[in-house]
VOGU-3710 file (C-alpha; in Angstrom, 3 decimals, decimal comma):
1> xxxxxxxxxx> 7,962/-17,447/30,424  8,584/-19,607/27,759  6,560/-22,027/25,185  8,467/-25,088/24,622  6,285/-25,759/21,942  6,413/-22,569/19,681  10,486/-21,518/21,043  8,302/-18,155/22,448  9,603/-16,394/25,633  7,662/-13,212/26,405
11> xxxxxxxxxx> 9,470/-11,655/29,533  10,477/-8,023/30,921  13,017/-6,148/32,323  14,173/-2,755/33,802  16,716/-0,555/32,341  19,371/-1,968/34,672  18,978/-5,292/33,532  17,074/-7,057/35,962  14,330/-9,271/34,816  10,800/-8,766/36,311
21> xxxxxxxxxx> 9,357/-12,484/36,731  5,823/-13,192/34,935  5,222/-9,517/33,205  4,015/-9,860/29,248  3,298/-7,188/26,639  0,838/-4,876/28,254  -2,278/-3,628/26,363  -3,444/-6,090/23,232  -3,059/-9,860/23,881  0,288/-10,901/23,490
31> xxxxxxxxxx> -0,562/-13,560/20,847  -0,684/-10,989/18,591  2,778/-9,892/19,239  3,923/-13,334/19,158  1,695/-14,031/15,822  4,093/-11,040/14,090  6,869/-12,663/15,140  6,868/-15,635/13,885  5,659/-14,302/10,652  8,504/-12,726/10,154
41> xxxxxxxxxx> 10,790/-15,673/11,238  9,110/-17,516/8,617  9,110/-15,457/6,141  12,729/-14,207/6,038  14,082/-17,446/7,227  15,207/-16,467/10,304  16,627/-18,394/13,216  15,280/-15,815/15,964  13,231/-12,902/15,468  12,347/-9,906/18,396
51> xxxxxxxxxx> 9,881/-7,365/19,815  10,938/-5,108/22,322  9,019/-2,005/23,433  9,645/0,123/25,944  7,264/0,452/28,974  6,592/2,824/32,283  9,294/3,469/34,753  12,510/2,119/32,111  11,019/-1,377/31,982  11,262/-3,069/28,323
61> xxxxxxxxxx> 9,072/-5,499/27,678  10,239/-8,454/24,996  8,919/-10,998/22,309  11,847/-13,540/20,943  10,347/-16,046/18,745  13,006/-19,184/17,942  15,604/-20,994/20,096  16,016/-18,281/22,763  15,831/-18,839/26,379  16,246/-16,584/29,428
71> xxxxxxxxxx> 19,307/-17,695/30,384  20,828/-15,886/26,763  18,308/-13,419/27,077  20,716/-10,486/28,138  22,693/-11,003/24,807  19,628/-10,364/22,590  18,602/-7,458/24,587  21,684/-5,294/24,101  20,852/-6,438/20,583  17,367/-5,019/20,668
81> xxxxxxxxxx> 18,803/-1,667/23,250  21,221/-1,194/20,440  18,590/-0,809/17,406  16,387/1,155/19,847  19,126/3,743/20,870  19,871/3,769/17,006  23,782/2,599/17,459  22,390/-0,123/14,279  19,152/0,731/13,935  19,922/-1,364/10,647
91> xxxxxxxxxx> 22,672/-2,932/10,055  23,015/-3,614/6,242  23,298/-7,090/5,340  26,343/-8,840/4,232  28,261/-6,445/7,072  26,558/-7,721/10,323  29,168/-9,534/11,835  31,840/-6,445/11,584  28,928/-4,316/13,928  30,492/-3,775/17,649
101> xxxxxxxxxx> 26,868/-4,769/19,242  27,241/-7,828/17,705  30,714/-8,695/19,240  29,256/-8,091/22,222  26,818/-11,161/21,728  29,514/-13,519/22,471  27,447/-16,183/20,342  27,740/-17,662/16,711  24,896/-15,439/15,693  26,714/-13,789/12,808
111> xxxxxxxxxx> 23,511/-12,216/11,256  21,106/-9,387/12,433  18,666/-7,188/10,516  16,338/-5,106/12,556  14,660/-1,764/12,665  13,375/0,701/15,372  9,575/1,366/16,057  8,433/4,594/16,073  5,420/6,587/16,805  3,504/8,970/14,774
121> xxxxxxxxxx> 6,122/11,579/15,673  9,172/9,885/15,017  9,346/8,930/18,831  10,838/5,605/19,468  9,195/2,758/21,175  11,559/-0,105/21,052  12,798/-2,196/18,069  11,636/-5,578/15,975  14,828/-7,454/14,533  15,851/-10,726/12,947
131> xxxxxxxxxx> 19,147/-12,512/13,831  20,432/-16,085/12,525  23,587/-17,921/12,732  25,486/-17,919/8,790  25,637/-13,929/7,005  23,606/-13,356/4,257  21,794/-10,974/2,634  17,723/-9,759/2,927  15,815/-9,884/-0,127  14,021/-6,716/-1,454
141> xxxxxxxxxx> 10,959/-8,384/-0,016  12,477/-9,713/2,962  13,806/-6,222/3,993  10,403/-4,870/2,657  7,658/-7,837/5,196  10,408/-6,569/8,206  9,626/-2,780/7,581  5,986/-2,972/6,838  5,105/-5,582/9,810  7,522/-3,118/11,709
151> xxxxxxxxxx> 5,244/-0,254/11,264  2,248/-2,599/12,211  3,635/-3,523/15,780  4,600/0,062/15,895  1,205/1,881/15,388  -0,483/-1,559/17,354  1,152/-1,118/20,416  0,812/2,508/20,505  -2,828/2,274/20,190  -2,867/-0,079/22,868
161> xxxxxxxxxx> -0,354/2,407/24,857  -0,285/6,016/23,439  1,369/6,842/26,903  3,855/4,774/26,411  5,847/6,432/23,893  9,247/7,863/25,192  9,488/11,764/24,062  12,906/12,085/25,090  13,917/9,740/21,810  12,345/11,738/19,273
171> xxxxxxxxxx> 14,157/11,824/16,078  15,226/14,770/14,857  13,458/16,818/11,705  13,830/16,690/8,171  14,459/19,793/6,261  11,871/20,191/3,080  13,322/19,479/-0,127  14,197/23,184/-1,647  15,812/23,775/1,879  18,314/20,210/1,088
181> xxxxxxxxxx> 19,835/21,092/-2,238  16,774/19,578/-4,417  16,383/22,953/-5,758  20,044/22,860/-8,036  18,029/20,603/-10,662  16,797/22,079/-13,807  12,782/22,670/-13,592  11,160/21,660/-16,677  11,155/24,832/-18,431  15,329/24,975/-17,861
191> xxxxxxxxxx> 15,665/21,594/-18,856  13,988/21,906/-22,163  15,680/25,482/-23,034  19,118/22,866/-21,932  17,408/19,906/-24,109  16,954/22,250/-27,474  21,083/24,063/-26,657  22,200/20,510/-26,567  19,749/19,766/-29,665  20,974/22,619/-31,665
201> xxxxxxxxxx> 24,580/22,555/-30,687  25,023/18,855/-31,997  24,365/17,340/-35,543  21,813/15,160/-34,464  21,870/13,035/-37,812  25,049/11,665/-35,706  24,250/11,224/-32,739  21,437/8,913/-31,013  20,374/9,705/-27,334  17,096/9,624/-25,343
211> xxxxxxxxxx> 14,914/11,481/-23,025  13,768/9,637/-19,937  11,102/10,945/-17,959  10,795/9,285/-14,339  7,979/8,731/-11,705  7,698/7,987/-8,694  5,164/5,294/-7,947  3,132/5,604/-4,996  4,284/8,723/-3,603  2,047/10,441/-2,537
221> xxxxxxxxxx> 0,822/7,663/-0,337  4,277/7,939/1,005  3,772/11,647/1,574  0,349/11,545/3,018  1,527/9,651/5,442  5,142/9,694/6,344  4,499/13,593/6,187  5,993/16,122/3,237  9,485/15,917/4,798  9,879/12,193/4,638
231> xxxxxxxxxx> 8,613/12,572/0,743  11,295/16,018/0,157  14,170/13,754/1,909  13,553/10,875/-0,248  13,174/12,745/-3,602  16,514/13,947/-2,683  17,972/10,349/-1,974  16,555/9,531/-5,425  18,185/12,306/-7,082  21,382/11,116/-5,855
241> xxxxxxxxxx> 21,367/8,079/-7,112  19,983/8,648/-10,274  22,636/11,359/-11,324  25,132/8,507/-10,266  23,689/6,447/-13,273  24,833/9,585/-15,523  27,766/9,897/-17,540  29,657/13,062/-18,050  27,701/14,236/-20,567  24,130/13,103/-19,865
251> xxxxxxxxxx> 22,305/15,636/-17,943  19,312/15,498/-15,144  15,867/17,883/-14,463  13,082/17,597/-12,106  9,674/17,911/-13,570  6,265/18,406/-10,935  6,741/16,954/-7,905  7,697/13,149/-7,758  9,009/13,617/-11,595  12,362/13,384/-12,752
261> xxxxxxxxxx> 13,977/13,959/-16,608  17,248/12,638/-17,549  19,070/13,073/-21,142  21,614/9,649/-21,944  23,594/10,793/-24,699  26,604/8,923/-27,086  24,066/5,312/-27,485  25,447/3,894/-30,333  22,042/1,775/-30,631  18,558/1,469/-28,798
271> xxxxxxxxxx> 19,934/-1,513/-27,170  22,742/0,503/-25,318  19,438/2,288/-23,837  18,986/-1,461/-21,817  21,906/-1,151/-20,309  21,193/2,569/-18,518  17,754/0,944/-17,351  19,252/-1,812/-15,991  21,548/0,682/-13,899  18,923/2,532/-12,458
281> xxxxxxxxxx> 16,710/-0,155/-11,653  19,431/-1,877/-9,376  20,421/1,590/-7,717  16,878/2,128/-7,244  15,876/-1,144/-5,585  17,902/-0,543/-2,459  15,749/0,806/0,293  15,702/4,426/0,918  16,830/4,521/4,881  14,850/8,427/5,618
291> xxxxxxxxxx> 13,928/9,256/8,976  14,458/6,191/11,027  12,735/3,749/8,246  13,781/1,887/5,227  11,660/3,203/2,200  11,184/0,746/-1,277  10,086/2,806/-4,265  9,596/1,393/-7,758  9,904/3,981/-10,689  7,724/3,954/-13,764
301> xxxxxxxxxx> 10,266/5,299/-16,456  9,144/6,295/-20,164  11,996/6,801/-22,646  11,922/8,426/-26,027  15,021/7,934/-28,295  16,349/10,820/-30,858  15,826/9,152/-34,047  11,605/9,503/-33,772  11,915/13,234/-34,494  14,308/15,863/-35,132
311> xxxxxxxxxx> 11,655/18,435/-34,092  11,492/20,227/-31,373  12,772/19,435/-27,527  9,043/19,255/-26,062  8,049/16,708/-28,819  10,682/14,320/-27,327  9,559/15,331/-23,940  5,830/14,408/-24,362  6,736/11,390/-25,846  8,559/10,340/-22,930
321> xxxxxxxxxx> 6,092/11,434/-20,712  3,495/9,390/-22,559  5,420/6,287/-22,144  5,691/6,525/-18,499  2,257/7,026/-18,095  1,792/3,955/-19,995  4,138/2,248/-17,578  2,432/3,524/-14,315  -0,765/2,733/-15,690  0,563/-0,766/-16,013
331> xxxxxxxxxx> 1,411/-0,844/-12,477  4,407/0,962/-12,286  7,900/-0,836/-11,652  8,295/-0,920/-15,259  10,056/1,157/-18,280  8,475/1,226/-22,023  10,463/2,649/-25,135  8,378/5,594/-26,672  6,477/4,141/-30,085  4,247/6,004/-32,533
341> xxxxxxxxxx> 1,385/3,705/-32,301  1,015/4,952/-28,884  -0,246/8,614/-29,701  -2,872/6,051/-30,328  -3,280/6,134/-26,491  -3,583/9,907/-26,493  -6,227/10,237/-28,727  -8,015/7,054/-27,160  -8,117/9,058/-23,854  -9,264/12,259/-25,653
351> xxxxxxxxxx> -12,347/9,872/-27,214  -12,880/8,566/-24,187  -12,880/11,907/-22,197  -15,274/13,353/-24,752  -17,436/10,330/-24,450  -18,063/10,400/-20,984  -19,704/13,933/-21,211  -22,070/12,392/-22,680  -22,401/9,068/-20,877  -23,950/10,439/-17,636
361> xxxxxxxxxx> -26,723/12,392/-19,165  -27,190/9,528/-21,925  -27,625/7,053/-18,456  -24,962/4,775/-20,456  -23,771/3,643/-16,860  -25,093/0,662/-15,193  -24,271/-1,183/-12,142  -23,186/-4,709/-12,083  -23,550/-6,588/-8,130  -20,723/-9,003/-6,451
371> xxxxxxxxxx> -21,942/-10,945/-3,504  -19,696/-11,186/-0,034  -20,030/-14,146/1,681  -19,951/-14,538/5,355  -17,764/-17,695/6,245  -19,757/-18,639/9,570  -22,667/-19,042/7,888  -21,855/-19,787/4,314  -24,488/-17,427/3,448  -24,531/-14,078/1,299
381> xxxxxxxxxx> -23,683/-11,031/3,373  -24,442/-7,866/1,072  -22,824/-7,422/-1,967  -20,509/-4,430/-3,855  -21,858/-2,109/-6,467  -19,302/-2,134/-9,574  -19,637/0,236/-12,215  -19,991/-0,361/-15,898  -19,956/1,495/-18,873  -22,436/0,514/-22,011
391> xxxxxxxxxx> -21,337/2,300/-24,918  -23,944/2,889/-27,383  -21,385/1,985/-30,381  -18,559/0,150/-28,307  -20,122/-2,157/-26,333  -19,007/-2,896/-22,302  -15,840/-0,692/-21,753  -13,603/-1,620/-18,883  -13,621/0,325/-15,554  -9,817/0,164/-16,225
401> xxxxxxxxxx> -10,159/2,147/-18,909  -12,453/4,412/-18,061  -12,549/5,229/-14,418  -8,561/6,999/-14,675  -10,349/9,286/-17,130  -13,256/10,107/-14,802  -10,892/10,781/-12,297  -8,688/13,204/-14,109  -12,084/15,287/-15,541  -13,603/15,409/-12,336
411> xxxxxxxxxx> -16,774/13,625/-13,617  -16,143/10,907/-11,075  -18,060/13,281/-8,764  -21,344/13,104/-10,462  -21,102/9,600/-11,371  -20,019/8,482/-8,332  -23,182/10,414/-7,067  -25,187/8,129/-9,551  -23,772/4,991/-8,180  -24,744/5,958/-5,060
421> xxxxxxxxxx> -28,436/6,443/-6,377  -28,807/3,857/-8,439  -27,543/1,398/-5,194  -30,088/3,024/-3,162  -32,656/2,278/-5,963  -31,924/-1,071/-6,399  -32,583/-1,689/-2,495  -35,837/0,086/-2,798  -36,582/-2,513/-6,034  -35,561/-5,308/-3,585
431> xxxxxxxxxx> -37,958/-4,269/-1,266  -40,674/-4,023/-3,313  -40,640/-7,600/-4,659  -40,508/-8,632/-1,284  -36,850/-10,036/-1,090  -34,507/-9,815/2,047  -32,425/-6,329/1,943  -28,636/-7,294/2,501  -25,739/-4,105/2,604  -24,968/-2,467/-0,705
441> xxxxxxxxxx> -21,151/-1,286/-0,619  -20,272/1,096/-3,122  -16,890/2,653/-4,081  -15,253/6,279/-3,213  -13,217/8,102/-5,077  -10,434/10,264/-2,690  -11,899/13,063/-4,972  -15,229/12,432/-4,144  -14,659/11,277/-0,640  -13,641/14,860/-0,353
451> xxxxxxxxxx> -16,398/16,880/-2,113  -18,525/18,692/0,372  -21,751/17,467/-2,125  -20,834/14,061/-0,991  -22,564/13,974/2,006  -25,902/16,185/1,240  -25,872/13,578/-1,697  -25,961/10,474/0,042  -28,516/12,221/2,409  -30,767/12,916/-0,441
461> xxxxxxxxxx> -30,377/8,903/-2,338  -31,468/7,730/1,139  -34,474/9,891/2,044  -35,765/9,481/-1,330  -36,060/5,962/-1,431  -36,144/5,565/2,409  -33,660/3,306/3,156  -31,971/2,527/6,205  -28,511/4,217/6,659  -27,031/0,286/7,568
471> xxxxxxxxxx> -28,091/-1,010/4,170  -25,366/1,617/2,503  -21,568/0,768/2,676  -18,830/3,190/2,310  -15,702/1,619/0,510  -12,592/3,943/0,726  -9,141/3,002/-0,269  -6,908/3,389/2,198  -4,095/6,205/0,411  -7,386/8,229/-0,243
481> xxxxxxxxxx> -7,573/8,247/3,753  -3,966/8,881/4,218  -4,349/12,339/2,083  -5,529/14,002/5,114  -6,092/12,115/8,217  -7,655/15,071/10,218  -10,685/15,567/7,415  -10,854/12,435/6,864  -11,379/11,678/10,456  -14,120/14,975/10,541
491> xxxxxxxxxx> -15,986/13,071/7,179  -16,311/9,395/8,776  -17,452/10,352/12,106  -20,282/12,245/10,219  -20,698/8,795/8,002  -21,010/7,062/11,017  -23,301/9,342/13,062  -25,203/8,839/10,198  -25,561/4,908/10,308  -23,242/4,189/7,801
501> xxxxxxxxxx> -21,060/1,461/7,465  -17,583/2,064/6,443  -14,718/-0,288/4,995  -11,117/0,617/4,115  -10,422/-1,015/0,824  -7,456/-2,460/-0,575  -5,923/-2,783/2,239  -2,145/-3,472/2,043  -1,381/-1,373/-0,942  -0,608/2,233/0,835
511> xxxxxxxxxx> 1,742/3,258/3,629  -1,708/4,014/5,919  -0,855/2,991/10,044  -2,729/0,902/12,194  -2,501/3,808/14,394  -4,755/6,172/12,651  -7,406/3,142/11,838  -7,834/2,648/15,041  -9,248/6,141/15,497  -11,595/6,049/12,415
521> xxxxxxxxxx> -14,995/5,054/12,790  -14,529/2,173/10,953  -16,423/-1,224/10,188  -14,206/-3,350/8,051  -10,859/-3,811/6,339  -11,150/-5,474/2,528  -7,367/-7,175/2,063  -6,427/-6,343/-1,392  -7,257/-9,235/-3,999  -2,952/-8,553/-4,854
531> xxxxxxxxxx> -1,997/-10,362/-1,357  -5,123/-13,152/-1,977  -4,116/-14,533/-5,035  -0,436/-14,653/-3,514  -2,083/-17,295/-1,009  -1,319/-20,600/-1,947  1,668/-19,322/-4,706  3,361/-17,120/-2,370  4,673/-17,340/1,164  4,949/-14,135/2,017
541> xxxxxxxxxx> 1,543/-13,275/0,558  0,171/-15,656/3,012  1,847/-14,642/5,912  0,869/-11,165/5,162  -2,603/-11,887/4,899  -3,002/-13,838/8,311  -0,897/-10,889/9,907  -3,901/-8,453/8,808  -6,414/-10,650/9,642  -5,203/-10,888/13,508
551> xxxxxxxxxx> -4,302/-7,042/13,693  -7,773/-5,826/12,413  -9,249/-8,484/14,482  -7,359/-6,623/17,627  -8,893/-3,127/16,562  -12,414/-4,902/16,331  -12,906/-4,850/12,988  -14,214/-7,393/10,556  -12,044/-8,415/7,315  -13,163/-8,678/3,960
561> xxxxxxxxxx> -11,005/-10,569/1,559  -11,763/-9,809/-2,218  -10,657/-11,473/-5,264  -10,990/-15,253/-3,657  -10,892/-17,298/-7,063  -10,365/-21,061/-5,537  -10,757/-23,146/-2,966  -6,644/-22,951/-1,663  -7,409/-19,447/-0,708  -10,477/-19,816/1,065
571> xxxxxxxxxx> -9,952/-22,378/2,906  -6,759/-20,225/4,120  -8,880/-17,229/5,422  -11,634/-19,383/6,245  -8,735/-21,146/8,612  -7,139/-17,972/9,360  -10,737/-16,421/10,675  -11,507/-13,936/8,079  -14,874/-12,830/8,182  -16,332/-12,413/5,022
581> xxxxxxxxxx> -14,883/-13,213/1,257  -15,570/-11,912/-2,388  -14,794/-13,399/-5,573  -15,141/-15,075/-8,692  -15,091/-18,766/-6,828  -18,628/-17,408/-5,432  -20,080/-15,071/-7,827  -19,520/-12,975/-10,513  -20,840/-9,537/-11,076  -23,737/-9,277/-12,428
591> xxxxxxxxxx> -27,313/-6,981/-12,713  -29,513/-6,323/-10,266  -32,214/-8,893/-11,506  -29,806/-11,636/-11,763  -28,989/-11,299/-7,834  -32,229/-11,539/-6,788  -32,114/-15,271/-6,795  -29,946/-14,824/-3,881  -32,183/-12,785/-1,711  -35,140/-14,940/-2,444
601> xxxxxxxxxx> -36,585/-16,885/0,544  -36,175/-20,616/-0,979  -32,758/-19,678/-2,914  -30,929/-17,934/0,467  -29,328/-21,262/0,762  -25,613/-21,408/1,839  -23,161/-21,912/0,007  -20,880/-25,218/-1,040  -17,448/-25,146/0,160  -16,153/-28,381/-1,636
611> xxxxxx> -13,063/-29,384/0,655  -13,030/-26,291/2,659  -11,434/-27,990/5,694  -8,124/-28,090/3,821  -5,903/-25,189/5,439  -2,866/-23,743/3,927
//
């Protein structure tokens, strides 16, 4: 079947080439399916872009978005057969048209990017590929939508189909990382005893070199749910490349984990330092290809240069190490040159640490309320608890700068058991001036999300000020669900015997599957406010967004988009059918008094939408 209109044709076949008339994509409405595809057509400027899974009894069922018809149809199968069998399962850029299942296309399609979708286990199901007419080469983010709307179809059709998946094409195993060689790199403790030999073997009033210490960004989200070997495989992929950024002399170590150390010796001057950077930036950019997928990692790199100190080896090291937690705490993809005025920092987050002790028992902590809007009625929905901090001396201190801290004390437990209380409380003040009760969401750590107080807690908050378990929202970020998808399947399906409502937030940002959503108890997705903003600035952003929207709408859940700051971006998920939006273009945080005007009989008035027809 074809769409003149769109350039769709959603058809299937058997193994032995024979088309079966009328058949589409079995399980979730085929829209969806077709929705991905042109997404990524769009968004990596693609001429023709492909789904094909594989069904009962050999038949493969396809998706090609663009100027396809069924006449040509065999040429982009063997295409799609080809990345599924995994004779290209991706064929790098730039060298498409020298790949034998390309000369076999017989057509001036000279370009072809695609990669196979797997299931949980590394089975395959069938491929999702890209194809135009003149070579060229995917950008980072190109390559990056194709892999990460890849793993969407992958996980979405499987839920639709778990029977569906072939075992016969499972990939092999991975071996873990001290099994692959990972283990010949200096530890920490042998790097520094190599770092002080090279220190004290050299007249260091002559020389100028650095220590770099290296992280990882986001891997253990990448671990959680690609599974340990994925994460040992890839540490060993980044190994290699980063001792290829060495010179003869320079030397390499492997601190905790995702954590690397490096030693550049013979700069002649800081600025030499730019040029090492620079190399391992571009050798680090290129995906990772580990287990059947391509893998992006950004590294937050800290660097500390000889001429601070001529003290001793683990000076240097902490120095670096204090950079690059400066750079990850920026948002990582990013390197900063070791300064002084940064033990600043250190002794900031000693203050702060020592502060917080305090802060609970002092009840320094208040919460500040953000109202959701529901776009089908242009009416307030429930609203988010948002901590804040009132120091006595200090004034308002950012979550930003705080909430890290709580995290690495382990005081976000009790405070995050405050929150909970003091939400509860404010519904119970709500109720007693006679206002209408809307949903409370409040935030959970992954440390408190897996505290066995958390749930005799939130047991406790409700019975004592008898509210109703639908009032109270559970917000959990996605990677914090990813650390253990078997408990954290156990903890939400006692959250939702309970009556809660539960919401993955910041949706986007991990490596979490469709797949396992789809089994949690869940209410809502909240997109992350990253990919709103991009709406209206950035294509891909856009795309992205609307691609979430119709997936989660699939699973039956309802979408939340936070951070909406103008009237671009709603009227794009207003157009797009999001359900509910958050942001400064509605309301700012603010105390528990101040929101009352919006629970108030003659103030529950909808909101204006000034030009809210226009759609992105």
């Amino acid at each position: 079947m074809k769409n003149a209109s769109t350039g769709l044709t959603i058809f299937s076949s058997t193994c032995d080439g024979h088309d079966e008339a009328d058949l589409v994509l079995p399980g979730t409405d085929s829209a969806i399916y077709r929705s991905v595809a042109e997404a990524v057509a769009k968004l990596c400027d693609a001429e023709i872009a492909g789904i094909s899974v594989y069904g009962r009894h050999g038949v493969r069922h396809h998706v090609l978005f663009g100027q396809a018809d069924c006449e040509n149809a065999a040429k982009y199968l063997s295409l799609c057969a080809a990345t599924t069998l995994d004779v290209a399962s991706h064929v790098p850029a730039g060298t498409a048209t020298t790949a034998p299942v390309l000369l076999d296309l017989g057509d001036p399609f000279r370009f072809y990017a695609g990669v196979p979708l797997l299931d949980a286990k590394g089975g395959k199901l069938g491929a999702f590929f890209i194809a135009g007419r003149q070579p060229r080469c995917l950008t980072p983010q190109q390559s990056d939508t194709l892999c990460q709307l890849g793993r969407h179809v992958a996980a979405l059709y499987q839920s639709e189909m778990p029977q569906e998946a072939n075992p016969a094409m499972r990939m092999p195993g991975i071996g873990r990382i001290d099994d692959i060689g990972m283990d010949v790199l200096p530890d920490r403790a042998r790097f520094e005893r190599q770092l002080a030999q090279f220190m004290t073997s050299n007249n260091m009033q002559d020389q100028l070199f650095a220590v770099m210490s290296l992280h990882v960004d986001n891997f253990e989200d990448i671990t959680c749910t690609l599974g340990e070997d994925v994460g040992s495989a890839l540490l060993l992929q980044i190994a290699e490349r980063l001792r290829n950024c060495l010179y003869a002399n320079d030397f390499i170590g492997r601190g905790d984990s995702n954590h690397f150390l490096m030693v550049v010796q013979d700069l002649e001057r800081a600025a030499d330092l730019d040029v090492v950077i620079a190399k391992i930036s571009a050798k680090c950019a290129q995906p990772f290809f580990v287990d059947g997928r391509n893998i992006f990692v950004t590294l937050s790199i800290g660097t500390a240069l000889s001429a601070l100190t001529s003290d001793l080896p683990c000076v240097l090291m902490r120095y670096a190490d204090t950079a690059m937690h400066l750079a990850a705490k920026n948002g990582g993809n990013n390197h900063l040159l070791f300064r002084l005025e940064m033990r600043n920092h250190i002794l900031e987050q000693t203050r702060i640490a020592s502060d917080l002790t305090y802060a609970l028992e002092a009840e320094q902590f208040e919460l500040f309320y953000q109202a959701k809007v529901d776009l089908k009625t242009n009416l307030a929905s429930g609203f988010e608890a948002l901590l804040r901090w009132n120091h006595p001396s200090r004034g308002m201190i950012s979550p930003a700068d705080f909430i890290p801290v709580l995290e690495q004390t382990g005081l976000i437990v009790p405070v995050g058991e405050m929150v909970i209380r003091q939400a509860c409380r404010q519904l119970c003040i709500w109720r007693a001036a006679g206002l209408a009760l809307l949903p409370v969401a409040v935030n959970l750590s992954a440390r408190q999300f897996e505290s066995p107080q958390l749930l005799p807690a939130i047991e406790a908050c409700l019975a004592e000020f008898d509210i109703p378990p639908a009032l109270l929202e559970l917000e959990i970020t996605e990677s914090a669900l990813m650390r253990d998808v078997d408990g954290a399947a156990r903890q939400l399906r006692k959250f939702s015997e309970m009556g809660l409502r539960i919401a993955v937030d910041d949706f986007g940002t991990g490596y979490s599957s469709l797949l396992y959503l789809k089994h949690f108890p869940l209410d809502a997705l909240k997109i992350d406010r990253n990919f709103v903003h991009g709406i209206g600035v950035n294509h891909g952003d856009a795309e992205i967004t609307r691609t979430v929207i119709q997936l989660a709408h699939s699973l039956g859940l309802k979408v939340i988009a936070e951070g909406v700051e103008n009237i671009t971006q709603l009227a794009f998920l207003e157009a797009h059918g999001c359900d509910q939006v958050q942001g400064f273009y509605f309301s700012r945080p603010a105390p528990g008094k101040q929101c009352e005007a919006l629970l108030s009989a003659d103030s529950h008035k909808k909101y204006h939408k000034e030009a809210a027809c226009i759609a992105a």
